[in-house]
C-alpha atoms as one frame of an Amber mdcrd trajectory, in Angstrom:
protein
   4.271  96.950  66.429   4.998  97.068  70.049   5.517 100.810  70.417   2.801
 101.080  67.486   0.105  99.865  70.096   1.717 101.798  72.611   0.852 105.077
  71.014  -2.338 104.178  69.828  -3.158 103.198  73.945  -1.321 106.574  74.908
  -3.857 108.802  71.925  -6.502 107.000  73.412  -5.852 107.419  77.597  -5.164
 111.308  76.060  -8.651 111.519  74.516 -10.417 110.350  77.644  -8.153 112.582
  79.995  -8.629 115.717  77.257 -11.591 115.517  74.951  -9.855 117.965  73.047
  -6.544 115.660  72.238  -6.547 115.100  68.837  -3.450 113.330  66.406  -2.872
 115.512  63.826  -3.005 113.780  60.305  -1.185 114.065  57.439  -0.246 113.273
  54.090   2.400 110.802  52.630   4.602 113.516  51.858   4.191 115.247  55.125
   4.728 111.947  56.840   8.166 111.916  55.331   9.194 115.138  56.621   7.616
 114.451  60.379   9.645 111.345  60.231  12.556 113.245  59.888  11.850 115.809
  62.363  10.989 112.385  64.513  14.352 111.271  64.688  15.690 114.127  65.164
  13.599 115.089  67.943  14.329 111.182  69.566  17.992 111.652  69.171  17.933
 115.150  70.981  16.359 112.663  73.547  18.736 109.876  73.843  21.527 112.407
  73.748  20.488 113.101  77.614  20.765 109.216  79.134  23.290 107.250  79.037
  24.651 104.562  76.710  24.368 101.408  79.042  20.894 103.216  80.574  19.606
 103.166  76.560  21.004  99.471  75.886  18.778  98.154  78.609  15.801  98.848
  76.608  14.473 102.465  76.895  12.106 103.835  73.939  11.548 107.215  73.424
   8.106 107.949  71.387   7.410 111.210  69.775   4.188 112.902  68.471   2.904
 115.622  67.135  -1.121 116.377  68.393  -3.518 118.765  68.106  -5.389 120.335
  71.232  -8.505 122.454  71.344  -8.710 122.646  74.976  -8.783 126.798  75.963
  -5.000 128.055  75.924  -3.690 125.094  74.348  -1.259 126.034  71.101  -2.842
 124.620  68.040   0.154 121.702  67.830   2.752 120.844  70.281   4.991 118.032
  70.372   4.330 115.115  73.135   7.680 113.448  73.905   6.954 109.725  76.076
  10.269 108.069  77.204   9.261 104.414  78.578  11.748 102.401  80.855  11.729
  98.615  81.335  10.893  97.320  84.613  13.323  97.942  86.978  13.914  97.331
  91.097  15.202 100.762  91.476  14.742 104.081  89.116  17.640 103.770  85.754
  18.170 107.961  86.331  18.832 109.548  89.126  15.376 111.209  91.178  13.193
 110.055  88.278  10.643 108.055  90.091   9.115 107.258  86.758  12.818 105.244
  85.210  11.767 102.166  87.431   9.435 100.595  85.209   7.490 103.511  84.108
   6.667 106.312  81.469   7.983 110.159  82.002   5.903 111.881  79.609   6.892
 115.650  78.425   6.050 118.022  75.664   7.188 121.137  73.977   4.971 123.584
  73.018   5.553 123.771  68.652   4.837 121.291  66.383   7.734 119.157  65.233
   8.992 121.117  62.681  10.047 123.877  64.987  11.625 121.767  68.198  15.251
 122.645  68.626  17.495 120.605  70.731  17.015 123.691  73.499  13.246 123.183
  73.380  13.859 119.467  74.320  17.128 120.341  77.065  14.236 122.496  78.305
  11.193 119.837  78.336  13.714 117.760  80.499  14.436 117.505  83.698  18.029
 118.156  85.375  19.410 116.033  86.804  17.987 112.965  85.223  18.625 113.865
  81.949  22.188 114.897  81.275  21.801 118.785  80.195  17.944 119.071  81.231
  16.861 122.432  81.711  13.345 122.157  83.266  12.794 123.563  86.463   9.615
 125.066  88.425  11.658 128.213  87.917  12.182 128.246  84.386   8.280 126.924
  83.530   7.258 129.938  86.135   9.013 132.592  83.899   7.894 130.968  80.410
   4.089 130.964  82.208   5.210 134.754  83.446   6.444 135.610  79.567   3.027
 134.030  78.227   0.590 135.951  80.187   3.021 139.227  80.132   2.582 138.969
  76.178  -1.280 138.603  75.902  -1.418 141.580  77.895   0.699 143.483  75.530
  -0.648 142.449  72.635  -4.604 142.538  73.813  -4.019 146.291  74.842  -1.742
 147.661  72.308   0.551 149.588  73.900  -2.429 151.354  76.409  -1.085 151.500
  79.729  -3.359 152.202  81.372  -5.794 149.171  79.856  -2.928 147.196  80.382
  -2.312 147.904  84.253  -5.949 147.220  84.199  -5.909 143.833  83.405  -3.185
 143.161  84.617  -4.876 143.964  88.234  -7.893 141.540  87.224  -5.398 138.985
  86.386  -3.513 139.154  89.798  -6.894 138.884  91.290  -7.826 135.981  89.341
  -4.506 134.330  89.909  -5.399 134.689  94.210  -8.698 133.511  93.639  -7.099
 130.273  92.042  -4.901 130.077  95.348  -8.027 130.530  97.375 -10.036 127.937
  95.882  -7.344 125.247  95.491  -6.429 125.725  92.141  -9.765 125.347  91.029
 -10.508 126.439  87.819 -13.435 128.752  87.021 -15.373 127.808  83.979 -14.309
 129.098  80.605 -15.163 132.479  79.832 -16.575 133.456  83.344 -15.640 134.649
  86.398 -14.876 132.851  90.077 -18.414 133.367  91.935 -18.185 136.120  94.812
 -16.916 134.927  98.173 -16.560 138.047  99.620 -18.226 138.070 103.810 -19.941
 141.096 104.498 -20.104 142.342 108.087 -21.521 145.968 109.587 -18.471 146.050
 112.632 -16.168 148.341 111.369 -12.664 147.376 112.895 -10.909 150.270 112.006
  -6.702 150.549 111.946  -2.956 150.590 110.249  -1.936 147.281 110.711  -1.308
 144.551 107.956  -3.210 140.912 107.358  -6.598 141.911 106.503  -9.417 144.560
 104.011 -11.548 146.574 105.293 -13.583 148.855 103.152 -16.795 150.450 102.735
 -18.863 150.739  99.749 -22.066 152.213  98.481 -24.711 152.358  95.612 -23.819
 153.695  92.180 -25.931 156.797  93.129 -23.406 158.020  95.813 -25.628 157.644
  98.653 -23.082 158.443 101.415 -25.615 157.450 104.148 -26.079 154.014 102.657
 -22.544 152.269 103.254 -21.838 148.611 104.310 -18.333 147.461 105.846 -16.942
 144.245 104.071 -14.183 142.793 105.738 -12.160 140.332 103.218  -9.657 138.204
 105.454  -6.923 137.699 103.271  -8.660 139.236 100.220  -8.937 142.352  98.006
  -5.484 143.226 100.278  -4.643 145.136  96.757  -6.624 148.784  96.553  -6.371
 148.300  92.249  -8.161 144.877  92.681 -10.906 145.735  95.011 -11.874 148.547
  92.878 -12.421 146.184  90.457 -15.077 144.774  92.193 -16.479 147.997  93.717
 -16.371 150.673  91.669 -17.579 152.870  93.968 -15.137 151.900  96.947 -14.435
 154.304 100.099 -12.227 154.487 102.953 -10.179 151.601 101.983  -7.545 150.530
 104.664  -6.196 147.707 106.148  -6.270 145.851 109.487  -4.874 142.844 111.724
  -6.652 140.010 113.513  -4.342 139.427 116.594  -3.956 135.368 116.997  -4.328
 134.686 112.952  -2.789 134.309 110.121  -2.911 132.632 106.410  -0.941 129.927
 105.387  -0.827 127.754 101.965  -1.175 123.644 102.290   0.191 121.504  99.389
């Protein structure tokens, strides 16, 4: 009953976090079989801690949800390991072992988690055999991304380098902006600082390029300097299509850095 009301509290903090969470449901049968596969999945867990870590009360929760959210994969598997209350953390650099839920997932429903997928929802060295690392997520992101851009183009290179350019541009924007998100289905708004000084030069750090109307009016050209944007020839002509004397340029005394 205990880790009953603990998953129904857990569905429910989900829901408010993800308006898109959603337990799957399923039939008696069906229950019988994600059962299984729920056993399985918790022993893959308790294979990583230690015996006298496990005897002092850890519970290991598995469930299989639903999420509608953009991106999402239509079921994944949430895995929540819960540690009693404890002065200092049970496993090693695992803040959450003192006291305190570490909550993971793998992305297939139940049926399809291997003990891999879970050595690879888990981090090392906390869990004995744990695979995760910013590393490894980075190349399965990488792998994602790499195959939507296959598949969406079909083999067109050239379609494909294509968006693969907006997507590198869409990826810096995200830097720019904090890893803000732009809404679904749209595009980051332009923040792009026009300027008419034309500052000219072979050195590195920032854009400058000119651009003018779609009629080709050579006499009607702006200078747009992007400090620490459209640095990537493919990307600016993205934005302008009809993009001249593209170069790039330094401004002595400054430079861009990344805060965490």
């Amino acid at each position: 009953e205990i880790q009953r009301a603990e998953v129904t509290a857990l569905t429910l903090a989900a829901q408010r976090k993800h308006p898109s969470f959603l337990p799957t449901m399923f039939s008696a049968n069906e229950n019988i079989q994600l059962r299984q596969y729920k056993r399985k999945i918790v022993q893959y867990v308790e294979d990583t801690i230690p015996d006298d870590i496990l005897d002092l009360g850890v519970n290991t929760m598995v469930m299989q949800v639903a999420c509608q959210a953009p991106g999402c994969v239509p079921l994944e598997t949430a895995i929540v390991i819960v540690f009693p209350k404890s002065a200092q953390p049970l496993l090693p650099e695992l803040p959450e072992s003192a006291g305190g839920n570490f909550k993971t997932k793998v992305l297939k429903p139940m049926a399809q988690v291997t003990q891999q997928d879970v050595l690879e929802a888990l981090p090392s060295p906390a869990f004995q055999g744990g695979l995760r690392s910013l590393e490894r997520l980075a190349r399965q992101a990488r792998d994602v991304m790499l195959a939507q851009v296959t598949q969406l183009m079909d083999g067109r290179k050239q379609d494909q380098k294509w968006l693969a350019s907006y997507l590198q541009q869409s990826l810096q924007d995200f830097m720019d902006r904090d890893c803000e998100v732009p809404p679904y289905g749209e595009d980051y708004a332009e923040a792009v600082v026009s300027s008419n000084v034309d500052n000219g030069g072979d050195d590195k750090s920032t854009t400058a390029l000119e651009t003018n109307d779609d009629k080709g009016n050579s006499k009607d050209t702006i200078t747009i300097i992007g400090f620490g944007s459209l640095l990537s020839e493919t990307s600016s002509r993205l934005t302008f299509p009809t993009l001249q004397n593209f170069r790039l340029a330094r401004v002595p005394g400054y430079r861009r850095v990344f805060g965490h």
